[in-house]
Phi, psi and omega in degrees: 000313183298298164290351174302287201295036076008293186295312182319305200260009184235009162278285155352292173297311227259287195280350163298328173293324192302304196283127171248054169278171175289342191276317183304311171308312205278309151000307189271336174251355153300301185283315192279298184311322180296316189276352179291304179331284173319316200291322168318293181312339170263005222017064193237126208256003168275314161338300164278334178295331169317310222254287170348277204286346162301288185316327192301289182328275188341281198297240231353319203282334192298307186330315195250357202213142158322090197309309196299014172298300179280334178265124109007314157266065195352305163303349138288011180280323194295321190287335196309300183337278176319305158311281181342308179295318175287309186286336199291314248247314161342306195272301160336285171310308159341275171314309185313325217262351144295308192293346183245041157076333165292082213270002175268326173256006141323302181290344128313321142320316196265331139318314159306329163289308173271014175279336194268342130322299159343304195282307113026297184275348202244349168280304193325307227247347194071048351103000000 
């Protein structure tokens, strides 16, 4: 069962990667945090390593397409950048402070993915 809904959502991820609007991204980066979230609360660390690479997938899309495509506002491209640049190195340390069993400062980490979503939402978004 788990792997049917597995397949299902990383089938899911795949063609949601393909779109590269912003609403799709976020989508996507919405669907990775919620399962990182879960797998903490459940402890279950394929759950979050799951949830990693769904978020991983997302910020890739900054990577490949022209941010000013989603902003409006050039001078918010750089920071877009940069944000971009902040969560990889974020999503990084995550996964380390998982696979290697350090599950307190995993959560730290993982706070550091959303302050660096925040910071994002609150340039973007004017927030």
């Amino acid at each position: 069962m788990k792997k049917g809904l597995l397949a299902i959502v990383l089938s899911g991820t795949i063609l949601l990667a393909g779109d590269t609007t912003i609403s799709a991204t976020m989508n996507l980066m919405n669907q990775g945090l919620n399962q990182v979230q879960s797998g903490f609360v459940n402890n279950n660390k394929k759950d979050i390593l799951e949830g990693i690479s769904i978020i991983e997938n997302a910020n890739s899309i900054f990577s490949q397409v022209d941010v000013g495509k989603f902003i409006p506002n050039n001078r918010k491209t750089q920071v877009t950048k940069n944000i971009y640049n902040n969560l990889t190195k974020s999503l990084k340390k995550l996964k380390s402070n998982i696979e290697n069993r350090k599950y307190s400062a995993a959560t730290e980490s993982y706070g550091k993915v959303l302050n660096t979503c925040l910071a994002c939402h609150t340039i973007v978004r004017g927030w």
